[in-house]
C-alpha positions as CSV (number, residue, x, y, z in Angstrom):
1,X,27.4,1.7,-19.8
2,X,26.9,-1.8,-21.3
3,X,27.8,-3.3,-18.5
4,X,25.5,-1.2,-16.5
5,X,22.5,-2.2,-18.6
6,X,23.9,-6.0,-18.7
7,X,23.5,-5.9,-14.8
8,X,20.1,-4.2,-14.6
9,X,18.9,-7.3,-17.1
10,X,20.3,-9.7,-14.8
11,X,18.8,-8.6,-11.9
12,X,15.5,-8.1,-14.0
13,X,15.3,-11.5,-15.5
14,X,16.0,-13.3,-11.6
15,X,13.1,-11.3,-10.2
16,X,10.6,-12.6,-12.5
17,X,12.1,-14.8,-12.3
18,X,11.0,-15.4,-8.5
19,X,7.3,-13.9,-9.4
20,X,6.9,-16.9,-11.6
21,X,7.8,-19.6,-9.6
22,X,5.9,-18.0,-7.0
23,X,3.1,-17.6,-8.5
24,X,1.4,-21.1,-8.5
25,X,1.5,-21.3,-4.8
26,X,-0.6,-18.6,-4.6
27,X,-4.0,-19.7,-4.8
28,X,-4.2,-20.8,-1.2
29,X,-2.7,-17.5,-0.1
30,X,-5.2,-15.6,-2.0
31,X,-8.2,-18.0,-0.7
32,X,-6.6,-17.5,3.2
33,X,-6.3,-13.9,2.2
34,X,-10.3,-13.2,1.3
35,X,-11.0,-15.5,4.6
36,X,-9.1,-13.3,6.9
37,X,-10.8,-10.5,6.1
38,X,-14.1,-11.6,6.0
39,X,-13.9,-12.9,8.9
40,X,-12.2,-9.8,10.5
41,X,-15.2,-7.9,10.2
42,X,-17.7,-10.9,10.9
43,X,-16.1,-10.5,14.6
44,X,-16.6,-6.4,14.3
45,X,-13.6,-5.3,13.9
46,X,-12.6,-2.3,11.2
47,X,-11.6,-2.6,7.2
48,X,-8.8,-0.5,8.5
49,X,-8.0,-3.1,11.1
50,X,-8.0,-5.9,8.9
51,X,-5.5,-3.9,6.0
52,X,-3.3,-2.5,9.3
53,X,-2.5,-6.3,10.6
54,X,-1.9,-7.5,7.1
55,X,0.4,-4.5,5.9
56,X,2.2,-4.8,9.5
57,X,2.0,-8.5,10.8
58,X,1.9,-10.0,7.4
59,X,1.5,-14.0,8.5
60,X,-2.0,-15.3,7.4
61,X,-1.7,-18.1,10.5
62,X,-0.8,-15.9,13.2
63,X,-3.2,-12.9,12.2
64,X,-5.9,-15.5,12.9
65,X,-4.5,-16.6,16.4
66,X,-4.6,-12.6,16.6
67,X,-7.9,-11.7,16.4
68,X,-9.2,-15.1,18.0
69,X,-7.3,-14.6,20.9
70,X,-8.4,-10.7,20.9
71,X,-11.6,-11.7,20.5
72,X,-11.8,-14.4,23.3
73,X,-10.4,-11.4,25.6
74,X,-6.8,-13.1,26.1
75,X,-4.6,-10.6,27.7
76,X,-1.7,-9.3,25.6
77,X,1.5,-11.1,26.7
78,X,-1.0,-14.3,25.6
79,X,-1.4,-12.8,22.5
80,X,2.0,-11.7,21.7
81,X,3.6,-15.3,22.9
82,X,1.2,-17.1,20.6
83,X,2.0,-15.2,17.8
84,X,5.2,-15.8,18.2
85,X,5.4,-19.0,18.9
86,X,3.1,-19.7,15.5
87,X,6.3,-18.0,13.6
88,X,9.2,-19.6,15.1
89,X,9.7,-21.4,12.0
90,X,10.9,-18.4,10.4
91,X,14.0,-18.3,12.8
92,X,15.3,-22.0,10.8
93,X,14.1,-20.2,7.5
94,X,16.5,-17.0,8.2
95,X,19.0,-19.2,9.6
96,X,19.0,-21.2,5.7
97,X,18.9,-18.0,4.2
98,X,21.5,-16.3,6.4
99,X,24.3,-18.1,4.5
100,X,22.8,-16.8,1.1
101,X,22.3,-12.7,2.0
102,X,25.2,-12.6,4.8
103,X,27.7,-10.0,3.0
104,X,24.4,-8.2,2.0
105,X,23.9,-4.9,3.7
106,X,21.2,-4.6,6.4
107,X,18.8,-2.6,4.3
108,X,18.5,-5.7,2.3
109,X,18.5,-8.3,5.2
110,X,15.6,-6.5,7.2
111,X,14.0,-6.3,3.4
112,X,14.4,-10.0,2.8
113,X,13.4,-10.9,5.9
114,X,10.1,-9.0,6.2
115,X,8.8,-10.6,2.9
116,X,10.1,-14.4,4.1
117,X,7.3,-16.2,3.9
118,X,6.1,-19.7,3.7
119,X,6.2,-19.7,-0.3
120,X,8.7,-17.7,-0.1
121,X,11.2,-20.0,1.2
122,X,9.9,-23.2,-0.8
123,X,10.8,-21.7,-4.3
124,X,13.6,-19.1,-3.6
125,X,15.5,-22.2,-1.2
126,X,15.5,-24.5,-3.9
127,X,16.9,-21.4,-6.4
128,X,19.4,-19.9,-4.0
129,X,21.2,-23.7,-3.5
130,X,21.5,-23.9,-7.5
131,X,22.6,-20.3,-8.3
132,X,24.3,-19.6,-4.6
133,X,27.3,-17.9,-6.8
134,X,25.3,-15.4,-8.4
135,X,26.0,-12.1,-7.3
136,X,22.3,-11.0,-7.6
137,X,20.4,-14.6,-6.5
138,X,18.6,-12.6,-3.8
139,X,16.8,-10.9,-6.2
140,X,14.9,-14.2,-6.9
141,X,13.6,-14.0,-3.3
142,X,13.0,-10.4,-3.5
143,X,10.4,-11.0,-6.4
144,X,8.9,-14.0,-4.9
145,X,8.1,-12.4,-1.3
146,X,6.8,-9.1,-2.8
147,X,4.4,-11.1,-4.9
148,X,3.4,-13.1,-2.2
149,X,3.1,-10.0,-0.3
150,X,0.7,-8.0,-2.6
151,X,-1.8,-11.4,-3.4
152,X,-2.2,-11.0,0.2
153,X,-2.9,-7.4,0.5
154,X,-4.9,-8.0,-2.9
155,X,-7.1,-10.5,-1.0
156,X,-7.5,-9.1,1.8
157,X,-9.3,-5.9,-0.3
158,X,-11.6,-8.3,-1.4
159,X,-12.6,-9.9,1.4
160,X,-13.1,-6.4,3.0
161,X,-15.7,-6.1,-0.1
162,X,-17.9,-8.8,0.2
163,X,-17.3,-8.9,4.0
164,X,-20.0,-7.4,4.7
165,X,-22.7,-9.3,2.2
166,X,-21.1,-12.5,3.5
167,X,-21.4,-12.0,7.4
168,X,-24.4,-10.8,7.6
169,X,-25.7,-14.2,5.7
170,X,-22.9,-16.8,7.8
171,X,-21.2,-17.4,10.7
172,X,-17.6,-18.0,9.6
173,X,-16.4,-18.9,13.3
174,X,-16.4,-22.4,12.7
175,X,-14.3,-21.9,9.8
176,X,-11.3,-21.0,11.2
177,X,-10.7,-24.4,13.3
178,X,-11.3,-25.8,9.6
179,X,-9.3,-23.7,8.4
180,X,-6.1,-24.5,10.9
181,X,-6.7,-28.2,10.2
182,X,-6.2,-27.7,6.7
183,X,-2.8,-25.7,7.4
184,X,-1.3,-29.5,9.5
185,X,-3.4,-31.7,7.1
186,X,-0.1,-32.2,4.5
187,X,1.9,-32.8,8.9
188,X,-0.7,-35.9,9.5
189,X,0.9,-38.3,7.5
190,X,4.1,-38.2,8.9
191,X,4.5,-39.9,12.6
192,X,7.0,-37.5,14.0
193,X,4.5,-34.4,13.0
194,X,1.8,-36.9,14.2
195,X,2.5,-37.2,17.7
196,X,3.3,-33.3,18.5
197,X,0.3,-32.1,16.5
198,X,-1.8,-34.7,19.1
199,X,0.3,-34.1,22.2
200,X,-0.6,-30.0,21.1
201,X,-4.1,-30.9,20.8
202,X,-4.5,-32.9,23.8
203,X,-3.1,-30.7,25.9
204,X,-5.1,-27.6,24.8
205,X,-8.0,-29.6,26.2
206,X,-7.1,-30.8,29.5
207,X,-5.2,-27.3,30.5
208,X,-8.4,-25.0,28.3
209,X,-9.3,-23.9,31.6
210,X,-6.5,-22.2,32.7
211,X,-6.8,-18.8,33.7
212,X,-5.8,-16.2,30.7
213,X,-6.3,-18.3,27.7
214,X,-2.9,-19.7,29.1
215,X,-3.6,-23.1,27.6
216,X,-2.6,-21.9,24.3
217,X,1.2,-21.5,25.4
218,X,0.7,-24.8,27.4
219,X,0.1,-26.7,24.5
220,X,2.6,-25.3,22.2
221,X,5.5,-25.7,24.6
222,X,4.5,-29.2,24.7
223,X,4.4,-29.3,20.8
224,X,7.7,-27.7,20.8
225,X,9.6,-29.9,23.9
226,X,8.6,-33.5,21.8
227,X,9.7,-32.4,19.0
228,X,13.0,-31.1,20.3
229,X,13.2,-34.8,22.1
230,X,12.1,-36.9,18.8
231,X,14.8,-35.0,17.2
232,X,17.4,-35.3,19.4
233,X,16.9,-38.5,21.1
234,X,14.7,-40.7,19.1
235,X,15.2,-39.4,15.8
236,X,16.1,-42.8,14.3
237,X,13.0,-44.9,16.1
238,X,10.6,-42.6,15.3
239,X,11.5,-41.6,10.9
């Protein structure tokens, strides 16, 4: 029975653990949160919309790309290949964590990986190579992704709120290219991130009139080629 009661403190004490070195990372999520929403029904779509892509998608960037792209009329296989592309950084993030949860069952590894996130992986990484012998370490990532997870859906409620007082006073379309620059802004300063960010850009701009809002894919294939060659073949020129 002790023992019992010893474990449930344990696991406990590493979930809060998680929540509070979470929590100062979520300022920006909650900000991005509010945006989304406000802009979701700025563009016309539902409160129910906006809630459903949150609860299901759950990836701030690639909501936006979402609704852009279904906004602009970009067929679906456009749509779906952006979003995708926009997460493929979760691939390396499950491939970190895969050493961490791998005699977990798969309950817990679909669980874990639906509330991996950004934040997520910055604090519960950094944990899970210090405490990688604990029995219950993934408990610290547990507690960080679910409160990442509700801030968001938090957010988003309240930009559903004053959505409607805000777009009818402002046009929030040319937020969200702001709004992508400030998500590469912390990228410019390094060359490597440099040079695909502008080989992305200036691709998007000389192929923007391909048929199907196809440049999209264009550009991040580029993105995604030089950055496989700068770390493959010039990895010591360019860092």
């Amino acid at each position: 029975m002790y023992q019992s009661i010893s474990t449930s403190m344990k696991r406990r004490q590493i979930f809060f653990q998680g929540i509070k070195d979470v929590l100062p990372l979520n300022i920006p999520v909650a900000l991005f949160g509010m945006f989304y929403s406000v802009l979701c029904i700025e563009l016309g779509f539902s409160a129910y919309f906006a809630m459903g892509t949150s609860l299901i998608i759950f990836a701030g960037g690639s909501q936006l790309i979402f609704i852009t792209l279904l906004t602009a009329g970009a067929v679906p296989w456009v749509i779906f290949g952006s979003v995708i592309m926009n997460n493929t950084r979760n691939f390396l993030y499950g491939a970190v964590f895969s050493k961490y949860i791998e005699k977990k069952n798969r309950i817990w590894k679909i669980v874990l990986s639906f509330f991996l996130t950004d934040q997520c992986f910055a604090v519960s990484n950094n944990y899970l190579k210090k405490n990688y012998k604990s029995k219950f370490a993934h408990y610290h990532m547990l507690g960080s992704g679910m409160t990442v997870w509700a801030i968001w859906q938090l957010s988003n409620l309240v930009g559903i709120w004053v959505g409607d007082i805000v777009s009818d006073q402002l046009s929030l379309n040319f937020f969200v290219a702001i709004t992508f620059l400030a998500l590469i802004a912390k990228d410019l300063g390094k060359l490597d991130h440099f040079l695909v960010i502008l080989l992305s850009a200036t691709c998007s701009l000389i192929f923007y009139n391909l048929p199907l809002k196809a440049y999209v894919i264009v550009a991040a294939l580029a993105g995604i080629s030089l950055a496989y060659l700068i770390n493959t073949k010039f990895k010591k020129l360019i860092r």
